[in-house]
ROSE-687248 format. One record per residue (C-alpha): x, y, z; residue in one letter. Coordinates in steps of 0.02 Angstrom, whole numbers, padded with zeros to 5 digits, always signed. Layout:
REM residues N
XYZa;...
***
This chain:
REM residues 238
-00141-01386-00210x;-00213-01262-00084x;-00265-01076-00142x;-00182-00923-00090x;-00252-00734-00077x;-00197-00579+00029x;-00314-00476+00105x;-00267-00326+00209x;-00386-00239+00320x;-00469-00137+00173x;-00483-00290+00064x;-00563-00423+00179x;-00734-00423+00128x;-00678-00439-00071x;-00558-00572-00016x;-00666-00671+00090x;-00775-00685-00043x;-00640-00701-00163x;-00600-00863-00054x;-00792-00924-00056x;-00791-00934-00236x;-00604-01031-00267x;-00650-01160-00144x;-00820-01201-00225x;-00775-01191-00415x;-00619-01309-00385x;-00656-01408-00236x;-00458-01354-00157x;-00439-01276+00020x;-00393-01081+00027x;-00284-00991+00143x;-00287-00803+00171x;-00142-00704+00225x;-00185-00537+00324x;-00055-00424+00359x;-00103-00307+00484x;-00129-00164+00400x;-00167-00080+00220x;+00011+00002+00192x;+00141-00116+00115x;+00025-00276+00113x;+00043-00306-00061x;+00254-00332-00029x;+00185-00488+00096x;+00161-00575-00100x;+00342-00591-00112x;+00349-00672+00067x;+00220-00817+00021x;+00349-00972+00016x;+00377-00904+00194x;+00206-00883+00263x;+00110-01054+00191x;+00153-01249+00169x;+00256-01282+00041x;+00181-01363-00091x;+00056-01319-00248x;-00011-01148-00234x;-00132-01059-00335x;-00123-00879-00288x;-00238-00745-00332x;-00281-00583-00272x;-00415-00534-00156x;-00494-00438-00304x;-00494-00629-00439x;-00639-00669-00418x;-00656-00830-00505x;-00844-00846-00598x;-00796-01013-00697x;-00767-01191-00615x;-00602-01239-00672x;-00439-01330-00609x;-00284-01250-00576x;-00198-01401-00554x;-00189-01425-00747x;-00085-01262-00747x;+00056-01344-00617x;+00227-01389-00708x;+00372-01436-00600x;+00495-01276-00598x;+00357-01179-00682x;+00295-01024-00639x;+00128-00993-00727x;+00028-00837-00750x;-00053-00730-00871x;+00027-00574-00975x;-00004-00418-00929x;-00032-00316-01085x;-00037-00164-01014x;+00158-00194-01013x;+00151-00098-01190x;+00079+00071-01142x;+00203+00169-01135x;+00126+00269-00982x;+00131+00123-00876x;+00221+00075-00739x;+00260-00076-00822x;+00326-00030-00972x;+00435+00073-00880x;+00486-00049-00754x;+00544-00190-00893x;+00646-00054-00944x;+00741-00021-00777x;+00744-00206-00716x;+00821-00256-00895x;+00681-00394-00912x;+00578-00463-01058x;+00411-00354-01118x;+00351-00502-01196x;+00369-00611-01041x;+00291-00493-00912x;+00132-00542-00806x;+00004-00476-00698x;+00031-00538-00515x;-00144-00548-00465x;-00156-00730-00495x;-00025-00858-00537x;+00015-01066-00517x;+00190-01124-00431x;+00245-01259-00320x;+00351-01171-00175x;+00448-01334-00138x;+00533-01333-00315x;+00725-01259-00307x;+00671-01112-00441x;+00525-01066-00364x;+00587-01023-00193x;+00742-00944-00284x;+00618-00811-00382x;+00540-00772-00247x;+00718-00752-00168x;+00771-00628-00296x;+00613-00529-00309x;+00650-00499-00097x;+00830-00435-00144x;+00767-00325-00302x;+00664-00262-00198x;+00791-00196-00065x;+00907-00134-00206x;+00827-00097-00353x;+00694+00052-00358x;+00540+00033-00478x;+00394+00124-00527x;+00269+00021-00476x;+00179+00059-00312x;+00191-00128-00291x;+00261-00311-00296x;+00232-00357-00469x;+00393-00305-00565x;+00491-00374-00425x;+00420-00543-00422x;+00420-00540-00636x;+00618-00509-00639x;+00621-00629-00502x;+00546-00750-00634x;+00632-00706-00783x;+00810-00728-00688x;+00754-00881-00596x;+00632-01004-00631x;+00515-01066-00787x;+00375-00969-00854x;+00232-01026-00937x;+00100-00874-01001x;-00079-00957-01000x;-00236-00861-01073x;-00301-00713-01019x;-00453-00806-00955x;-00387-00854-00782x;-00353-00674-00749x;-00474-00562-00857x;-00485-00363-00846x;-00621-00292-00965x;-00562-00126-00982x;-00402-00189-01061x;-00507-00233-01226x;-00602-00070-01222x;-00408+00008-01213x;-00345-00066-01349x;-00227-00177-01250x;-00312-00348-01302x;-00335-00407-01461x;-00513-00464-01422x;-00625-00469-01284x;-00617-00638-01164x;-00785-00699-01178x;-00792-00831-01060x;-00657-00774-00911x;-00632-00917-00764x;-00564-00765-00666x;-00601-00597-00663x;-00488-00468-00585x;-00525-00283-00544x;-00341-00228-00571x;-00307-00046-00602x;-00453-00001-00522x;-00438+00102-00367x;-00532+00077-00209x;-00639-00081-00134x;-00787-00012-00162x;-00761+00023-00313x;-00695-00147-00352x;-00841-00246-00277x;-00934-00149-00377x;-00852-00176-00531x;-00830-00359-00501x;-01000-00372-00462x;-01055-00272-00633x;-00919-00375-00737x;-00978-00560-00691x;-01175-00502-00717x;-01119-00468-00891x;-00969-00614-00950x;-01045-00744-00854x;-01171-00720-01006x;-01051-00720-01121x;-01077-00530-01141x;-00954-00402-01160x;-00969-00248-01076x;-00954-00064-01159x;-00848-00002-01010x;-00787+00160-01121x;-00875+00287-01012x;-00787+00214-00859x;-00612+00166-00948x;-00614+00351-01020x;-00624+00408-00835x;-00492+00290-00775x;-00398+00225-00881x;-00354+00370-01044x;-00247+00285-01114x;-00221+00316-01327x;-00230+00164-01431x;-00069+00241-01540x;+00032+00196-01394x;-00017+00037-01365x;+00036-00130-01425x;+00204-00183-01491x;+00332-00090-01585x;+00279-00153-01770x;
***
C-alpha cells in the first residue's frame, strides 16, 4: 500500500506535512499529486487510478493530518471502497444533502472524500472512479467539488465499507450536532469545511494540541462563525 494526497499550489505546505506524518505513523511510502494550479485541483481526485501505480492506496487529503499510528492496510477489502460517513449529509443546508438528492444516491451511505482505502487494480474500483469522471461531465451538483461525484460513483459501482469517524475526524461536527459524540481519540484529523490554508494549519495545529490528549475542544465560538448550522435540522428524519 502506498499513500496518496493532492496538494495544489496553495496547499503544499499542509500537504507536505500531511505526507511527513502518514509515512512515519504507518511505515508506507506517500506520493503527492500537484496539479499545477489551485482552480479545479480537487477534480484531479477522480483521476487518481490514472496518475499512480495501481495497487493499494490510502488516500487522504492534504488537510488529514494523521496524529495516531495506525494501519490502513487493515481497512483494504478486495472490491471495497472504504471511507468514513459524512454526517453533515443530513443538514439540510448542505451541499450534500442536496446532492444525494439530485444524484438519486443513498444518505445513509454517503462519505467524506478527504480520506479513503481502495485497491485501483480491482475491476470495481477503477469502474467508480470511471463513473464519477462521466457524472461529472453530465450531471451538475452543488458541491464546489469531487466528492458527490466519486460517492455516486461508489454507490453504482463498487463495495463500500463505512469505518469510524476516527480515521477522518472534524471537531466542529460534534459541537454542530452532526455526531452523536465527540471522537476522543481520532487517528486522522481533517480540517474540512474550513476555508483557507491558513486557517487550516491553524486549526489542525489547535485540534491535535487538544485530542491528542484525549481532550475535546469547545469550538462553539468558531463553529458559530463558520459553521451556523441549527441542530433541528440535523440528523435523520425520525
Amino acid at each position: 500500500m502506498i499513500g496518496v494526497t493532492l496538494a495544489s499550489p496553495a496547499m503544499l505546505t499542509l500537504a507536505t506535512e500531511a505526507i511527513r506524518r502518514f509515512r512515519d505513523m504507518t511505515g508506507l511510502p506517500s506520493v503527492m499529486i500537484c496539479p499545477p494550479d489551485d482552480r479545479g485541483a480537487h477534480m484531479w481526485k477522480l483521476r487518481i487510478p490514472e496518475l499512480v501505480p495501481h495497487g493499494p492506496i490510502c488516500y487522504y487529503d492534504a488537510d488529514w493530518w494523521m496524529i495516531r499510528p495506525a494501519d490502513p492496510r487493515k481497512l483494504l477489502h478486495p472490491g471495497t471502497f472504504t471511507a468514513v460517513k459524512d454526517v453533515g449529509v443530513w443538514n439540510r443546508q448542505t451541499f450534500a444533502f442536496q446532492d444525494t438528492a439530485t444524484l438519486g444516491i443513498e444518505r445513509d451511505l454517503y462519505f467524506n472524500s478527504g480520506f479513503f482505502v481502495c485497491d485501483t487494480r480491482e475491476p470495481r474500483i477503477l469502474d467508480a472512479f470511471a463513473r464519477a469522471q462521466e457524472l461529472s461531465r453530465t450531471t451538475r451538483v452543488a458541491d464546489f467539488g469531487e466528492q458527490s461525484w466519486l460517492n455516486a460513483g461508489v454507490q453504482d459501482k463498487a463495495l463500500l465499507w463505512l469505518v469510524g469517524n476516527e480515521w477522518n475526524t472534524g471537531p466542529w461536527a460534534w459541537q454542530a450536532g452532526l455526531d452523536k459524540s465527540p471522537c476522543v481519540q481520532p487517528i486522522g484529523l481533517h480540517a474540512f469545511g474550513v476555508p483557507h490554508a491558513d486557517q487550516k494549519l491553524q486549526y489542525l495545529l489547535a485540534g491535535e494540541r487538544l485530542l491528542s490528549n484525549r481532550h475535546v475542544p469547545d469550538l462553539s465560538t468558531y463553529n458559530a462563525r463558520h459553521f451556523p448550522v441549527a441542530r433541528a435540522a440535523c440528523g435523520p428524519p425520525a
